[in-house]
C-alpha positions, 0 to 999 in steps of 0.5 A: 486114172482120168484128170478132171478140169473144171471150168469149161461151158458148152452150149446144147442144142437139140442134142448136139454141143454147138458152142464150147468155150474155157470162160463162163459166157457172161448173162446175158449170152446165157439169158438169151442163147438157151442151152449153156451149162458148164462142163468138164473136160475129162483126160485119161493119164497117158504114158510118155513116148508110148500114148498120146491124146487123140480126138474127144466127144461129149458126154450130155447124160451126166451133169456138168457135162463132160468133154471126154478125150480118148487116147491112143497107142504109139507103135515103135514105128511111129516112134521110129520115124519121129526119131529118124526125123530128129536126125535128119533135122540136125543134119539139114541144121549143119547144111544150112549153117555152112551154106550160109557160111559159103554165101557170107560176104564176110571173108572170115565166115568160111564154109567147113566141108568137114562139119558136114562130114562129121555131122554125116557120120554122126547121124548115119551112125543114130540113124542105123541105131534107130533103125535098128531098134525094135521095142519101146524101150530100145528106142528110149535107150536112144533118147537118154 
């Protein structure tokens, strides 16, 4: 299944698109810059956490022209590193707030060494899951 959006205009030129544009070009630009005519931007369905839209081309035989997009498959790696670095964004969260707490001028704004060490042992516990997990749908487990 493909999602078609209308509206867009492109410019060809000796074969090629030289200008892409999501509003219609006013008349004069289209009187005087030969080669505009409208197009579509043509989408494949992707599935969540399993694809992703990657580069497009253009389609110049067909009529309105058609900006094609292409898609491609998520590995479980790839879905491993993006968790494991979600992970270790909350850690670098926790460090930084308390270091901010530690620099504070205000005398009741105290660094807490044990929010470090849970949010440690919180993660390396996610971390060990993650790295762990050898399917798509081990690692979807992990994101409900």
């Amino acid at each position: 299944m493909v999602t078609r959006t209308t509206g867009f205009w492109i410019r060809e030129q000796s074969g090629a698109v030289t200008d892409c544009w999501d509003v219609k070009p006013n008349d004069t630009k289209i009187a005087t810059e030969p080669g505009w005519r409208a197009a579509e931007e043509v989408k494949p369905d992707v599935t969540p956490n399993r694809e992703y839209i990657t580069t497009h081309s253009f389609d110049l035989t067909v009529t309105p022209a058609e900006i094609v997009w292409a898609k491609t498959s998520l590995t479980v790696e790839d879905r491993r590193g993006g968790l494991l670095g979600g992970a270790k964004g909350k850690l670098q969260q926790v460090v930084q707030e308390q270091l901010r707490l530690e620099m504070s001028a205000d005398p009741a704004e105290e660094f807490d060494p044990a929010a470090v060490t849970a949010v440690k042992a919180e993660i390396a516990t996610r971390v060990a899951a993650i790295n762990a997990a050898v399917t798509h749908e081990d690692l979807d487990a992990l994101m409900e």
